[in-house]
C-alpha positions as CSV (number, residue, x, y, z in Angstrom):
1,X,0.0,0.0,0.0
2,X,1.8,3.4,-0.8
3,X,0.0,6.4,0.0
4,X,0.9,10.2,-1.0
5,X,0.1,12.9,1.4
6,X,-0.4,16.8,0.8
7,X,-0.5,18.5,4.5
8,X,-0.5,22.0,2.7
9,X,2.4,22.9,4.7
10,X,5.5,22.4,3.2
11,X,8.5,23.8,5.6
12,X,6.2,22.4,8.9
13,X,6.6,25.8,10.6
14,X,2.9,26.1,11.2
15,X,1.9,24.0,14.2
16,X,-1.8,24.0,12.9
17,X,-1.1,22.2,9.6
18,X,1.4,19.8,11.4
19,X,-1.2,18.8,13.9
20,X,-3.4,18.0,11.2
21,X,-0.8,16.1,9.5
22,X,-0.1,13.8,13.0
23,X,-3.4,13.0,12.9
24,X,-3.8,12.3,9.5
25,X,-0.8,10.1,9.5
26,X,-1.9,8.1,13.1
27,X,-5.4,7.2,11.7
28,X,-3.7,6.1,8.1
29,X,-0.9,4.2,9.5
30,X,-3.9,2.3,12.4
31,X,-5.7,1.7,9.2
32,X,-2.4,0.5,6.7
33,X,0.4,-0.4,9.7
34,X,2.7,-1.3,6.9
35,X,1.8,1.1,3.8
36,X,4.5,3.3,2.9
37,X,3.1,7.1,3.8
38,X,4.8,9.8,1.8
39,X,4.2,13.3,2.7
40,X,5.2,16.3,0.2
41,X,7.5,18.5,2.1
42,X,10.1,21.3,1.1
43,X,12.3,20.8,4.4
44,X,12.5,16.7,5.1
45,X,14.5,17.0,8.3
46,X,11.6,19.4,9.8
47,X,8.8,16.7,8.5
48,X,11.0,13.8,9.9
49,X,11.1,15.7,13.6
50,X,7.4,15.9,13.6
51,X,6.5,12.8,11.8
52,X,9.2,10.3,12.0
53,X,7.6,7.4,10.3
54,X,7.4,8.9,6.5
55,X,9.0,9.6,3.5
56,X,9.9,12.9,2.2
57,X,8.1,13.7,-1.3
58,X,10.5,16.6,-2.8
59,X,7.7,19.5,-3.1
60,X,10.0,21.5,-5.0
61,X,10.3,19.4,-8.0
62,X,6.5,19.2,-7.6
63,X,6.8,22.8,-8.0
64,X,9.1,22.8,-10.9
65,X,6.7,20.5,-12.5
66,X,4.1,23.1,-12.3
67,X,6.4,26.2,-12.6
68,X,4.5,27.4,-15.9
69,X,8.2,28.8,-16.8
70,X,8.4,27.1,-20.3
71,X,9.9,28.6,-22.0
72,X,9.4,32.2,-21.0
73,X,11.0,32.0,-18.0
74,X,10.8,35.7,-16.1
75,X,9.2,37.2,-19.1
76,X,6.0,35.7,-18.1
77,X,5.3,38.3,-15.1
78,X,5.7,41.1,-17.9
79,X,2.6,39.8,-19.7
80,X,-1.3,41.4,-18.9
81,X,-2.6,38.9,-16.4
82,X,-5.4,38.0,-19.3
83,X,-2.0,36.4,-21.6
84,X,-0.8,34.3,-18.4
85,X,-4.5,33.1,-17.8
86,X,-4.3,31.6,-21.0
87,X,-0.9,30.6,-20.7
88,X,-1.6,28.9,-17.3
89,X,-4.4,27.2,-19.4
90,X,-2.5,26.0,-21.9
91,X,0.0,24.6,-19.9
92,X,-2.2,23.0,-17.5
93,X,-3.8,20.8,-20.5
94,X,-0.5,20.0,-22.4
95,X,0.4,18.7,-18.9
96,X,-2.5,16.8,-18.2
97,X,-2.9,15.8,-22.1
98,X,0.5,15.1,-22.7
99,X,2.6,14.6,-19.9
100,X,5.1,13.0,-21.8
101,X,5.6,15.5,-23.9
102,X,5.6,18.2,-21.2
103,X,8.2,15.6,-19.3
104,X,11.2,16.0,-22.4
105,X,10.7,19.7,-22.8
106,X,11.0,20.6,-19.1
107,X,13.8,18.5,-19.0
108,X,15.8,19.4,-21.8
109,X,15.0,23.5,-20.4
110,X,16.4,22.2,-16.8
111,X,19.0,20.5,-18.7
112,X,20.6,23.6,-20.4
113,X,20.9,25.2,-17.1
114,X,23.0,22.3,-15.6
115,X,20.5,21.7,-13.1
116,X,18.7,18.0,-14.3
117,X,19.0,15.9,-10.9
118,X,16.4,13.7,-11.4
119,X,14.1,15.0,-8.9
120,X,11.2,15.8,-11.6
121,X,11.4,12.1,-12.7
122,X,11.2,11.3,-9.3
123,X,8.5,13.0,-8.4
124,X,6.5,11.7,-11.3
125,X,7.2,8.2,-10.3
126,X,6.2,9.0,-6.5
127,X,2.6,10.0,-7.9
128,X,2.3,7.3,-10.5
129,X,3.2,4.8,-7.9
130,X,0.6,5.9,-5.8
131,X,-2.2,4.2,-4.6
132,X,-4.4,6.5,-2.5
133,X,-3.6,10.5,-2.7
134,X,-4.5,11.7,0.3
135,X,-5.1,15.9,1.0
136,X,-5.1,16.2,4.5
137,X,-6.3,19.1,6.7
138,X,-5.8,22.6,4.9
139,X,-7.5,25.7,3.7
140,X,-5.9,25.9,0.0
141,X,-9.0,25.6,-1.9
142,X,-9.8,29.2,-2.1
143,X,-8.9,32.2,-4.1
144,X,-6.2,33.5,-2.0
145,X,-4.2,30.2,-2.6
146,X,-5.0,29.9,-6.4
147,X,-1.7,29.0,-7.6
148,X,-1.3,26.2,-4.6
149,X,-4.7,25.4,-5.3
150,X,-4.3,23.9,-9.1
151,X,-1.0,22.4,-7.7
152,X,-2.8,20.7,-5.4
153,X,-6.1,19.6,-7.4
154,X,-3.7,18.9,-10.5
155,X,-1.2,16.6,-8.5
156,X,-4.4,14.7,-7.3
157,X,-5.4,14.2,-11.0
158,X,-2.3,13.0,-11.9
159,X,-2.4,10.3,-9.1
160,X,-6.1,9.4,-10.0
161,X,-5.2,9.1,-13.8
162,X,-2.7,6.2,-12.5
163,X,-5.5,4.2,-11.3
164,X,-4.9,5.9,-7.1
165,X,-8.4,6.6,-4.9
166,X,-8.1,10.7,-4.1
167,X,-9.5,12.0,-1.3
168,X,-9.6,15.7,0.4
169,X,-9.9,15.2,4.4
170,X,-10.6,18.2,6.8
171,X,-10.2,20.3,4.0
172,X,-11.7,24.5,4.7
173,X,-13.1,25.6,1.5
174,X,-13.6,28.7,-0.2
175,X,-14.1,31.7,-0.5
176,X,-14.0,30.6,-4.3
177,X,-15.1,32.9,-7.3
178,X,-12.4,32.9,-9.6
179,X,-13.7,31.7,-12.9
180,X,-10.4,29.7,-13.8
181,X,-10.3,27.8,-10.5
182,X,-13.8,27.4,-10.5
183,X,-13.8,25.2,-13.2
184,X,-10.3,23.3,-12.2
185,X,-12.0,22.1,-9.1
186,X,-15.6,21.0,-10.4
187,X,-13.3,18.9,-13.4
188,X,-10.9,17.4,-10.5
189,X,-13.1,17.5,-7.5
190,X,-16.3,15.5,-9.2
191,X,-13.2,12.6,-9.6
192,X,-12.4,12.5,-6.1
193,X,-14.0,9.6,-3.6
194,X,-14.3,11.6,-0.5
195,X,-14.5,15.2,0.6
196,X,-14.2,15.6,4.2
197,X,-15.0,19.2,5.3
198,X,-13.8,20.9,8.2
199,X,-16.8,23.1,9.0
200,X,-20.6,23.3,7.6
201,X,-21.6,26.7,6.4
202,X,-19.5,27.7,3.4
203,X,-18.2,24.4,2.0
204,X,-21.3,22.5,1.4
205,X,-22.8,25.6,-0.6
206,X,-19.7,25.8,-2.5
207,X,-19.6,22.3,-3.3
208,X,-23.2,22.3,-4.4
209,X,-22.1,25.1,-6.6
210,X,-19.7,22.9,-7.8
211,X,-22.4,20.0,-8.7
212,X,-20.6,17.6,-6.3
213,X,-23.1,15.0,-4.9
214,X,-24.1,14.7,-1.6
215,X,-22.9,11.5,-1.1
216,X,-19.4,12.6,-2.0
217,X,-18.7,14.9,0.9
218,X,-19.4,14.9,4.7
219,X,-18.4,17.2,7.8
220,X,-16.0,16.1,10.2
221,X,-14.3,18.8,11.5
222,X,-10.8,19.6,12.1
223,X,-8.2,16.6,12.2
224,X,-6.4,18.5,15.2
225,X,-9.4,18.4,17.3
226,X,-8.3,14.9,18.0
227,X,-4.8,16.3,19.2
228,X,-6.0,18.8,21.1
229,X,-8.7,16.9,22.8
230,X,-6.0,14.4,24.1
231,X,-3.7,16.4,26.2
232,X,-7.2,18.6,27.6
233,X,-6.6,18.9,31.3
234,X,-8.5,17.5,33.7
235,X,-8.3,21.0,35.6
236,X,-9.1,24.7,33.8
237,X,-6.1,26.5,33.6
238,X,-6.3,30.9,35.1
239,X,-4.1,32.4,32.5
240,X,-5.2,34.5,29.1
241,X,-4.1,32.9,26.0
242,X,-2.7,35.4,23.6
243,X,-2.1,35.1,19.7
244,X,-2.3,38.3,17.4
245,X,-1.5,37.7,13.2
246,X,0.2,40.1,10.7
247,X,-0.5,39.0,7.2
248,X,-1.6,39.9,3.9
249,X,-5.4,38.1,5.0
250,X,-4.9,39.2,8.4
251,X,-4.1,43.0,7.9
252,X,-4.0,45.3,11.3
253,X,-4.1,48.6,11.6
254,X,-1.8,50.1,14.1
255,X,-4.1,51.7,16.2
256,X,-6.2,48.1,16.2
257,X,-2.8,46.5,17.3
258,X,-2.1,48.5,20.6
259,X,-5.7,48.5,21.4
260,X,-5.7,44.8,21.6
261,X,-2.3,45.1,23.4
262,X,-3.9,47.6,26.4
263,X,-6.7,45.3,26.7
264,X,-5.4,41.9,27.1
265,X,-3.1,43.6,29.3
266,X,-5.9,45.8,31.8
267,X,-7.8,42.4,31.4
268,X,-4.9,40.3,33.1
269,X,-4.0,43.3,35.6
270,X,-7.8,43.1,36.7
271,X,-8.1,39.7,37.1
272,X,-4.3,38.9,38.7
273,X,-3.2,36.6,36.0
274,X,-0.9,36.5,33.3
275,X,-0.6,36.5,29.4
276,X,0.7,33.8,28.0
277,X,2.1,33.4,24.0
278,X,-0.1,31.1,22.0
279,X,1.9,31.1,18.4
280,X,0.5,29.1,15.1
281,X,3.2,30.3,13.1
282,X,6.7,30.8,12.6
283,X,7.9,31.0,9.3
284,X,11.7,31.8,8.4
285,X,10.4,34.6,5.9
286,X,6.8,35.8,6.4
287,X,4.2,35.2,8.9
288,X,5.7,34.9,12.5
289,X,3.7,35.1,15.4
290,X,6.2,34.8,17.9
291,X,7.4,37.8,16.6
292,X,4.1,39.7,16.7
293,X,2.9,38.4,20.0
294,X,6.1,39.4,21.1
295,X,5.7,43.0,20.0
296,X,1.8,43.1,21.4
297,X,3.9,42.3,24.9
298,X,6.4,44.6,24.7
299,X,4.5,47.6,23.6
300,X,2.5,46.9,26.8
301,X,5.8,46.8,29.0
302,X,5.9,43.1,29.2
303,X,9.0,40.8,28.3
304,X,8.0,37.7,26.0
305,X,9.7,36.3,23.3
306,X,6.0,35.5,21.6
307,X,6.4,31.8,22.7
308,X,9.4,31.0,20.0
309,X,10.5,27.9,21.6
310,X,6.8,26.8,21.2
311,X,8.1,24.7,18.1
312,X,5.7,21.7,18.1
313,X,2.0,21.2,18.4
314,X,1.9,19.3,21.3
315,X,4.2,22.1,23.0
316,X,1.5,24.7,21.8
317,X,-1.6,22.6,23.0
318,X,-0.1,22.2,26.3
319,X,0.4,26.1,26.9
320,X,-3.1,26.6,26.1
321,X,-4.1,24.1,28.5
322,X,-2.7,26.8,30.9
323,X,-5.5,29.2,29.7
324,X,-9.5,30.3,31.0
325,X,-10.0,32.1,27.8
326,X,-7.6,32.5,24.8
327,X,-7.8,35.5,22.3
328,X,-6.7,35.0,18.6
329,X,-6.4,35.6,15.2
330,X,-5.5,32.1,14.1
331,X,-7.6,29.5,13.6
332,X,-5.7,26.9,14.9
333,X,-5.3,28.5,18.0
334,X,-8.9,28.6,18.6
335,X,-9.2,25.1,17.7
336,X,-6.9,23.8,20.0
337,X,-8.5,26.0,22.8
338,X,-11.7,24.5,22.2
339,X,-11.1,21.2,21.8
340,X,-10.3,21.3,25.1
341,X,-13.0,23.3,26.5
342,X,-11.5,26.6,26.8
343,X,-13.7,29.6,25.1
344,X,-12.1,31.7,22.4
345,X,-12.6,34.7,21.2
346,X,-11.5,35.3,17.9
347,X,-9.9,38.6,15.7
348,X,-10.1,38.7,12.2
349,X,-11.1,41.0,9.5
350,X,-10.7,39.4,6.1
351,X,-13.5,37.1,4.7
352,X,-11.1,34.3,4.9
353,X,-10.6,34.3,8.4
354,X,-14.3,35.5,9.0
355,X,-15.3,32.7,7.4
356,X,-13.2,30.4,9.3
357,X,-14.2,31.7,12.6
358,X,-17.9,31.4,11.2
359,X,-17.4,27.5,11.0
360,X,-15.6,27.2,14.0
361,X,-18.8,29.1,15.9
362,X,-21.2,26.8,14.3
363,X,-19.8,23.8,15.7
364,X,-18.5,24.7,18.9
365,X,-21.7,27.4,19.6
366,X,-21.1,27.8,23.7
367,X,-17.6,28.9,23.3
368,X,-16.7,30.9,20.4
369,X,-16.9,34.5,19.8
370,X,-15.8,37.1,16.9
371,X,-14.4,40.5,17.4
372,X,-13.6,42.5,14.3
373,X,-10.2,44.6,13.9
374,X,-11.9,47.4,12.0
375,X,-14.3,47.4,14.6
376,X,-14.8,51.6,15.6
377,X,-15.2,50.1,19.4
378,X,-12.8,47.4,19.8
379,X,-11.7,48.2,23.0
380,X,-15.0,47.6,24.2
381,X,-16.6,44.8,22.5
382,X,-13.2,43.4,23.4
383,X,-13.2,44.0,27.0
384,X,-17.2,42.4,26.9
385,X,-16.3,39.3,25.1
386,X,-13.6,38.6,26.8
387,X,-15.7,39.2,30.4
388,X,-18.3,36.5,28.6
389,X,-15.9,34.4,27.8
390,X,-14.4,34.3,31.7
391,X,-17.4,34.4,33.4
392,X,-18.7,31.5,31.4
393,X,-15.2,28.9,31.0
394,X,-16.2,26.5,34.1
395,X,-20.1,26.1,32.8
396,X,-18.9,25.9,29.1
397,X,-16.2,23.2,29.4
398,X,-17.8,20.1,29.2
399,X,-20.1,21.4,26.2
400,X,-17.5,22.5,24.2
401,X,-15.7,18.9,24.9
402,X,-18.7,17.4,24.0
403,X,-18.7,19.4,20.6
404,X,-15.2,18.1,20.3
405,X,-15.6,14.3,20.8
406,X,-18.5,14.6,18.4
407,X,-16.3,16.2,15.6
408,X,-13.7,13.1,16.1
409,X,-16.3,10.6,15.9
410,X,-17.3,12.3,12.6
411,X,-13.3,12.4,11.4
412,X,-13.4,8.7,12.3
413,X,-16.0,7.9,9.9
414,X,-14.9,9.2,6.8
415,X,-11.3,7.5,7.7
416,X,-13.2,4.7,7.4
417,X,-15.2,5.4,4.2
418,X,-11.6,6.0,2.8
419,X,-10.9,2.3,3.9
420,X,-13.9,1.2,2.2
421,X,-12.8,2.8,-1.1
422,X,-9.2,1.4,-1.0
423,X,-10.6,-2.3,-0.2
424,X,-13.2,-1.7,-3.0
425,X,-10.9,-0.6,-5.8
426,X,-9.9,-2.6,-8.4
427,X,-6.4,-4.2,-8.5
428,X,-5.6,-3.4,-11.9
429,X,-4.1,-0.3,-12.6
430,X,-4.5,1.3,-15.5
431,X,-1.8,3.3,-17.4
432,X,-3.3,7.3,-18.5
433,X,-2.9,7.4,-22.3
434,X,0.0,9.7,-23.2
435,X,2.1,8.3,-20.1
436,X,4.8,5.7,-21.1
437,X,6.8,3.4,-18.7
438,X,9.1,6.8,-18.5
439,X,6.7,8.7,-16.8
């Protein structure tokens, strides 16, 4: 049995995505003890300290596969955005079409820059080798991840093509208007034998906009509910979980950023407890938290380094074990909060995360609230929620649990529906047209 995993996060810096992954890769390997699990990663030492039981799939020749740079190379980004459409569309079907022929002239280009090391014909192999593609826990299938998006949905193709089951587990969906991606994921999605979603409101309209069948999809929740749920503590913690995001679909305004600083901080002064670093993500370039939350501190006089050595999800789940209530602008955060049955309130402004925090209210009802950054009274709606929120952590606890073994028992299922298709398929394996033994 040979399975191919796509976690969505490819240098495992964000502890969210890597939980997802754990869990993803416990309930395969219960399922398939001795399948080989291979798991498309850009860093394979990081993967291997967080899952030490799979094989690095080189994501950058996956990349490379779908750079799009032949044989413009930079010249591409000079052309009106209505050119590269077309281009993108071009090369998407001579790639799905005629893979073979996409195969030589990629790899005479790479081979007149001296840089042919056999990791394109690698990863080609890894994917036509496969027998179930597996995307596990992610929110790629939107617009503001278009270009991961078609990797993603494309790479699944490719595996299906080669006779593998596909499936999309705990997957966040949407927003989703852009015509081109639109129709990638009806074409791709309507192949795959299971959609799994992560939350109830905006995925199932989007997949009935799609024309996917009921029967194809189901709600589970989040795959690090499970994680989270594990290490809850038998005891509710006093302290105030604090995670604030900078980036581009979380944008905050200065003024937003120290008034979430002086409240959290008036908040802990009031109620004699402390703050305590909650960070998602930590990136080498990009989005850091630890950096942020370590500026929300300082600007409030506190010393923090934003919870940098907090480097693994288990070592993030047990700070916010610590917590009453946590405050957040990431998703994962809140999840691991109230898996355990610790309220959240939440911070977000873009649609994206609006929409993520929409889902997570809807399953977890007694526990979750929103406060908006462009909110004219922050401060305040701030200071109530977060009253709510403390007043109410002992009588909410066990619900939100509740809400949280339910989810799990949901996840469960569809593991097993992806057994059921494995078992079912057939054992011949059919070769795409256009692909030779090469390929």
């Amino acid at each position: 049995m040979r399975i191919l995993v796509d976690s969505g996060t490819y240098d495992c810096r964000n502890m969210g995505d890597v939980a997802m992954l754990q869990v993803a890769v416990e309930r395969l390997r219960s399922m398939w003890p001795l399948a080989t699990i291979r798991v498309f990663t850009a860093d394979p030492a990081e993967l291997a300290r967080h899952c030490p039981d799979v094989v690095p799939a080189d994501h950058r020749a996956r990349e490379f596969w779908f750079s799009g740079t032949i044989p413009l190379g930079r010249l591409r980004s000079l052309m009106p955005s209505s050119v590269r459409r077309m281009l993108d569309r071009t090369m998407s079907a001579i790639r799905n079409e005629l893979p073979g022929a996409y195969r030589s002239s990629l790899l005479a280009w790479k081979r007149l820059r001296g840089a042919d090391d056999g990791s394109v014909d690698d990863f080609l192999a890894t994917v036509r080798s496969t027998d179930l593609f597996v995307a596990c826990g992610q929110g790629t299938l939107t617009d503001a991840g278009k270009t991961q998006s078609v990797h993603l949905l494309e790479t699944a193709l490719m595996a299906a093509r080669a006779g593998a089951q596909m499936v999309f587990l705990g997957q966040g969906i949407g927003p989703m208007t852009d015509p081109d991606l639109l129709r990638t994921s009806r074409r791709i999605l309507a192949r795959a034998g299971l959609i799994a979603l992560r939350e109830r409101l905006l995925g199932p309209r989007l997949l009935t906009k799609l024309a996917i069948p009921n029967a194809r999809w189901m709600v589970t929740g989040d795959e690090a509910i499970e994680l989270a749920y594990r290490m809850r503590s038998p005891e509710p913690g006093r302290a105030i979980g604090v995670h604030v995001r900078r980036a581009p679909l979380a944008p905050v305004e200065a003024e937003a950023f120290r008034a979430i600083g002086r409240v959290l901080h008036r908040f802990a002064t009031e109620h004699d407890t402390e703050l305590l670093p909650i960070p998602i993500s930590q990136h080498s370039s990009g989005t850091n938290d630890a950096r942020t939350i370590a500026e929300l501190l300082r600007e409030q006089g506190l010393e923090s380094d934003g919870g940098r050595a907090l480097d693994t999800p288990a070592a993030v789940i047990a700070q916010v074990a610590y917590c009453r209530v946590v405050v957040t602008g990431a998703y994962h955060a809140a999840v691991f909060a109230l898996s355990q049955g610790i309220p959240v309130i939440c911070l977000g402004g873009s649609e994206y995360y609006l929409n993520k925090f929409s889902g997570l209210i809807d399953l977890f009802p007694s526990g979750c609230q929103v406060v908006r950054f462009d909110d004219p009274e922050l401060s305040r709606h701030l200071t109530e929620a977060m009253d709510s929120a403390w007043r109410c952590s002992d009588a909410s606890r066990a619900d939100l649990q509740l809400a949280a073994a339910r989810q799990i028992e949901w996840g469960l299922q569809a593991y097993e529906r992806v057994r059921s298709l494995v078992d079912e398929a057939p054992i011949s394996r059919p070769v795409p047209a256009g692909m030779g033994a090469d390929i």
